[in-house]
C-alpha positions in Angstrom: 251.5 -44.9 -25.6 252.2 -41.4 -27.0 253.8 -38.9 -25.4 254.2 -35.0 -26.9 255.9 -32.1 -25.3 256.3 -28.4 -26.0 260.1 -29.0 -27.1 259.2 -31.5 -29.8 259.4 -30.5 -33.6 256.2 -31.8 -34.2 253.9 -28.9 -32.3 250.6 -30.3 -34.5 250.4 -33.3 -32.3 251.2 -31.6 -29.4 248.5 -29.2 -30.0 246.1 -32.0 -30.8 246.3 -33.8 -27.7 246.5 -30.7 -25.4 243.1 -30.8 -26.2 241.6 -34.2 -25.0 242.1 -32.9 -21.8 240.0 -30.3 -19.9 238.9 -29.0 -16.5 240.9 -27.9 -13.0 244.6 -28.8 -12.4 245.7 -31.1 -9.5 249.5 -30.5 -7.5 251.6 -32.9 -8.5 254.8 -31.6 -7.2 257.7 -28.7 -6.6 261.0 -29.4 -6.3 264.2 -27.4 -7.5 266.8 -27.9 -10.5 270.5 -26.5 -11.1 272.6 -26.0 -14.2 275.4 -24.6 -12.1 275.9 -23.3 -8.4 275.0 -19.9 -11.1 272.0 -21.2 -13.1 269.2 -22.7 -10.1 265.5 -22.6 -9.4 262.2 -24.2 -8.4 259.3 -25.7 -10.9 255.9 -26.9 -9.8 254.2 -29.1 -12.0 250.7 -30.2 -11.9 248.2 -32.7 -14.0 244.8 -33.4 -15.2 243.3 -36.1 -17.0 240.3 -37.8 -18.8 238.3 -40.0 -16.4 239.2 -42.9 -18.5 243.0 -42.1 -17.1 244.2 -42.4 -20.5 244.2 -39.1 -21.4 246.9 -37.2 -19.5 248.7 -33.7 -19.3 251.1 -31.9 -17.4 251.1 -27.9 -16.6 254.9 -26.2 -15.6 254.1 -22.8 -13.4 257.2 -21.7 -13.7 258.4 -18.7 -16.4 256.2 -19.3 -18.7 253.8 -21.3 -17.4 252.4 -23.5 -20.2 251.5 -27.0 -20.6 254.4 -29.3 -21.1 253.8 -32.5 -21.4 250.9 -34.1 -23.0 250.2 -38.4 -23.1 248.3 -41.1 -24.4 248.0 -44.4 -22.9 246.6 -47.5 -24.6 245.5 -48.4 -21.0 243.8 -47.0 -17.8 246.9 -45.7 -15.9 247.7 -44.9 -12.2 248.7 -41.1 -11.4 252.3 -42.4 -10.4 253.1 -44.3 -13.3 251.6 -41.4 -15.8 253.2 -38.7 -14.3 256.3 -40.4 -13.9 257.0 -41.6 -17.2 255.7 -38.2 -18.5 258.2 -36.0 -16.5 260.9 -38.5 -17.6 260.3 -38.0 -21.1 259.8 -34.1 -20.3 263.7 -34.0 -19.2 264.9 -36.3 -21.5 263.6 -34.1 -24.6 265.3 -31.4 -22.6 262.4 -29.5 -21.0 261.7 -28.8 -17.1 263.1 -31.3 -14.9 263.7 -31.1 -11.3 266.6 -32.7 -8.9 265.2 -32.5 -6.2 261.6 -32.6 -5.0 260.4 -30.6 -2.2 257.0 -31.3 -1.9 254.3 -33.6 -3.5 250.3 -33.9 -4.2 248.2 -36.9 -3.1 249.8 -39.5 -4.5 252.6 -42.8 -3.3 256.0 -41.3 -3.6 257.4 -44.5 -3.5 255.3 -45.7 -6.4 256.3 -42.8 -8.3 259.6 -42.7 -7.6 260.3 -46.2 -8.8 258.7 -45.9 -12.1 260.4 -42.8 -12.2 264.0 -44.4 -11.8 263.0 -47.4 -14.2 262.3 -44.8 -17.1 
């Protein structure tokens, strides 16, 4: 698996495998985040992917909106999984994140959620 987001050093890859993926976006989810009772505000992401659900990638609409996330699987992988682990990474490399999720796409929360906590 390889996973590239707009906050890594490394924009050549990122750039690279924006580009396996192509056609309309699906909602994924909104939800809100907070810095400080100050410093709040919502973020919707949504996805697309290759049709061999391998080939995976995340759009932020919030300001700007811009792809953020971008992964590679070695394996055919379930929206939950894939999205989970991507939006993990996303926060973790200290882009958009969310703490609380408002609303979601056609997907099983539960399943999402789960792989979500376990990464």
């Amino acid at each position: 698996m390889t996973i590239a987001t707009y906050v890594d050093e490394d924009t050549a890859l990122f750039d690279q495998m924006k580009s396996k993926t192509s056609g309309a976006w699906e909602f994924l989810l909104c939800g809100e985040w907070t810095q400080s009772p100050y410093h709040q505000g919502k973020v919707e992401f949504h996805y697309r992917n290759t049709n061999s659900k391998k080939n995976w990638a995340i759009l932020s609409l919030g300001f700007p909106k811009r792809i953020a996330v971008v992964a590679t699987f070695d394996q055919p992988t379930v929206i939950e999984e894939a999205c989970s682990i991507m939006l993990k990474t996303l926060k973790r490399r200290g882009g958009e994140f969310f703490d609380c999720i408002d609303e979601t796409g056609d997907f099983e929360y539960e399943r999402f959620e789960e792989a979500y906590e376990r990464g």
